[in-house]
N, C-alpha and C positions, 0 to 999 in steps of 0.2 A: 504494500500500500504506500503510495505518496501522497502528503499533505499538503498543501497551501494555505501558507499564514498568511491574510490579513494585516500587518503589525502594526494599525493604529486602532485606539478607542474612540477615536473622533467620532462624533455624526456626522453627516454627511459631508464623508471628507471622499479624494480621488484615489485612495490608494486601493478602494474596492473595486474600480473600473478598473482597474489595471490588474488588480489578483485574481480579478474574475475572467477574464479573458486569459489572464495565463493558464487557470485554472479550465477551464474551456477547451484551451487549444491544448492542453495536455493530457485531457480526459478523452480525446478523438483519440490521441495515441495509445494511450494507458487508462483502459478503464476505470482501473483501480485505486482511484485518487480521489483524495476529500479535499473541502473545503475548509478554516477555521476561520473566523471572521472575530477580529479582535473586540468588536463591538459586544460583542454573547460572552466574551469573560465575564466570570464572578466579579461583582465591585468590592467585594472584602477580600481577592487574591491577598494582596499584600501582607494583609495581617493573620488572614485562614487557610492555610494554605499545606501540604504536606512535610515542606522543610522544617518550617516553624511553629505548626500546630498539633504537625500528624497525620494518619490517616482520615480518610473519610471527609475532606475536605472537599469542594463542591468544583475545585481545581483540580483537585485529586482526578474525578469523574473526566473531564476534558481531556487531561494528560490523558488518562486510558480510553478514551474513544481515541485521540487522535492523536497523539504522540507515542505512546506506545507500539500500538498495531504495525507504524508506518516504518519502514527500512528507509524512505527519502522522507525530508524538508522541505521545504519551498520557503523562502523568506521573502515578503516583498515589503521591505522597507522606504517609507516615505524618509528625507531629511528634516527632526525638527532639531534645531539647533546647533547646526555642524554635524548631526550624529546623527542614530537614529532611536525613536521612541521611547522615552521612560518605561512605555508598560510593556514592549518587549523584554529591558531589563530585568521589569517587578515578575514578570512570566518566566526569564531563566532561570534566574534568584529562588523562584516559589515551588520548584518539581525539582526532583530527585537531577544530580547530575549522572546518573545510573543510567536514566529514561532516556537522555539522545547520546551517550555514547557509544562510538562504533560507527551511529548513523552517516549517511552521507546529507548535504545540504547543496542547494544552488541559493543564489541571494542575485537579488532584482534589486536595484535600489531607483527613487525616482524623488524628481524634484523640479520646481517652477524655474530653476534655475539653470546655467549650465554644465553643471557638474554630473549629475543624473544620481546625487548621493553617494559618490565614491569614498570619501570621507568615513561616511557611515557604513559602507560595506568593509573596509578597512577593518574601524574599530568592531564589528558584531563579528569577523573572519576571526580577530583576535581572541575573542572569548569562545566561540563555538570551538574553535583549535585547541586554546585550553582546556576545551572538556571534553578532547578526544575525538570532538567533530569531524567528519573527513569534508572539507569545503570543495568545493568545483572549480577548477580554474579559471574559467572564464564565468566573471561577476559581471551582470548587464545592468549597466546605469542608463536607466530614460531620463532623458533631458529635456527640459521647456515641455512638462508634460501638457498642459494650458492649451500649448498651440497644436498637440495631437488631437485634438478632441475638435467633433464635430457637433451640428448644435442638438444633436437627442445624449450628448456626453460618453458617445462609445469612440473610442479609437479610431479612426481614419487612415492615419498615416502607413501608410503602404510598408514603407521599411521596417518602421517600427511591428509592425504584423509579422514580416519577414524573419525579423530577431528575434523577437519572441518565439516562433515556431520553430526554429533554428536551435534557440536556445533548450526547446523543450528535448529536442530530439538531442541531445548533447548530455542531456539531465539523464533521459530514459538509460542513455548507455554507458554513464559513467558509475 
């Protein structure tokens, strides 16, 4: 099983247009693939959680639908602040570092800017590697997400369609 993280709590924020369509275009290839939408986290992770509270915490429940199960990651991190997400943080920090090691991961990162989140692919490479993550070599930064976007808010951009599809088939076989 492959997952695809979501990795903002925002409402309506862009990073669900983009992990859904990766999510999409990865699901033609590999059925086998869920979605997590950072939005449906517990609001009391941070303080209930399996690290620091224990079992049976309602995090706990998430981790084992969708971390557990899954042999791949999918991270698709937006940039906030140079980085990426607090609550992807509050989410590594709160489940077992037992539960994604071994695993493998790809990381999307995207941003209104030009960078496409490299930055933050950097710094989350860095931690995921510390807990034994095996990371993908090729990390895809979307750039000027804004100007991808057509006006019903789905992706357009031809290339960027391309790379993602690209990227997916890169993921299935790594």
């Amino acid at each position: 099983m492959i997952t695809v993280l979501s990795c903002t709590n925002r409402e309506h924020n862009q990073t669900q247009i983009l992990a859904k369509k990766y999510f999409d275009t990865l699901k033609n290839i590999h059925p086998d693939t869920v979605y997590l939408d950072f939005r449906k986290l517990p609001e009391d992770m941070l303080f209930t959680n399996p690290v620091f509270s224990g079992a049976g915490s309602k995090l706990q429940q998430v981790a084992e639908d969708f971390i557990l199960p899954s042999e791949k990651l999918v991270f698709v991190i937006p940039e906030y602040n140079g980085s990426y997400p607090g609550v992807l943080k509050v989410f590594i920090d709160g489940i077992s570092p037992d539960w994604i090691k071994g695993k493998k991961a790809a990381l999307i990162g995207m941003a209104t800017g030009r960078a496409g989140n490299l930055r933050g692919m950097d710094h989350l490479t860095d931690v995921l590697m510390h807990l034994g993550v095996h990371v993908m070599h090729n990390r895809l930064p979307v750039s000027r997400f804004n100007s991808l976007l057509g006006e019903q808010k789905e992706i357009k951009d031809a290339d960027t369609l391309k790379a993602l599809e690209k990227h997916c088939r890169q993921f299935i076989e790594f």
